[in-house]
N, C-alpha and C positions, 0 to 999 in steps of 0.2 A: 513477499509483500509484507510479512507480518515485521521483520525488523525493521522495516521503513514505516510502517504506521505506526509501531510503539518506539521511534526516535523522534517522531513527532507529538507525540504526545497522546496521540489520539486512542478511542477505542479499538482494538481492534473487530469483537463483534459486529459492530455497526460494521466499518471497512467490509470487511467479509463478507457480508452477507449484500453489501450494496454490488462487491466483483461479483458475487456468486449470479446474483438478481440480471444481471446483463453481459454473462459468460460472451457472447458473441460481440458485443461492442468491444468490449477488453481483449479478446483470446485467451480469457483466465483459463490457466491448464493449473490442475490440482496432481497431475500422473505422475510429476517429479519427485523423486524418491532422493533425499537423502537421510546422512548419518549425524545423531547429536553427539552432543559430546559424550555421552555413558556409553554410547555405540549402535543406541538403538536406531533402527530405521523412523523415519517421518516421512511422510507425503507433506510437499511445499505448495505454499497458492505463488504464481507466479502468473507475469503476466511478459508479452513483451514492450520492451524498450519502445519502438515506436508507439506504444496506446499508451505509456508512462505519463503522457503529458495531459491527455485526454481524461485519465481521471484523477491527475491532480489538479485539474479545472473544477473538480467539482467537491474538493475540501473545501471546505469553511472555513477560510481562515482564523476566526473572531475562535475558535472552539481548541486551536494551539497554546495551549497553556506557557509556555516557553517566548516570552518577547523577541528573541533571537532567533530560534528556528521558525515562530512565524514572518520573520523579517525575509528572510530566507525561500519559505515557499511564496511566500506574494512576489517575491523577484522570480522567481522560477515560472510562475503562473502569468506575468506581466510579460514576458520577453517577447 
């Protein structure tokens, strides 16, 4: 999730801590384990694909700094 909020623009703190706040509405699993590029392990916040939409309902659009990519979520948010 965290490269999807910071392509947006957005904070990702707030994000996180809004998936963390309603782990069960989302399915937010944090247990995912991968490798960055130096090789070190990370724990990923991930969510599934079907709740994807459910909390992109509840970004702010007006708070996308980016004219474009908020062009972008309001169509994704609208469909």
């Amino acid at each position: 999730m965290r490269p999807v909020v910071k392509g947006m623009g957005l904070a990702w703190q707030s994000q996180n801590a809004k998936l963390n706040a309603a782990r069960d509405r989302y399915g937010v699993r944090n247990d995912i384990v991968t490798r960055d590029a130096s090789g070190r392990e990370q724990a990923m916040t991930c969510i599934p694909l079907k709740r994807y939409p459910g909390w992109l309902n509840t970004i702010n659009t007006a708070k996308i700094p980016d004219p474009a990519v908020r062009q972008r979520v309001e169509r994704m948010v609208h469909q």
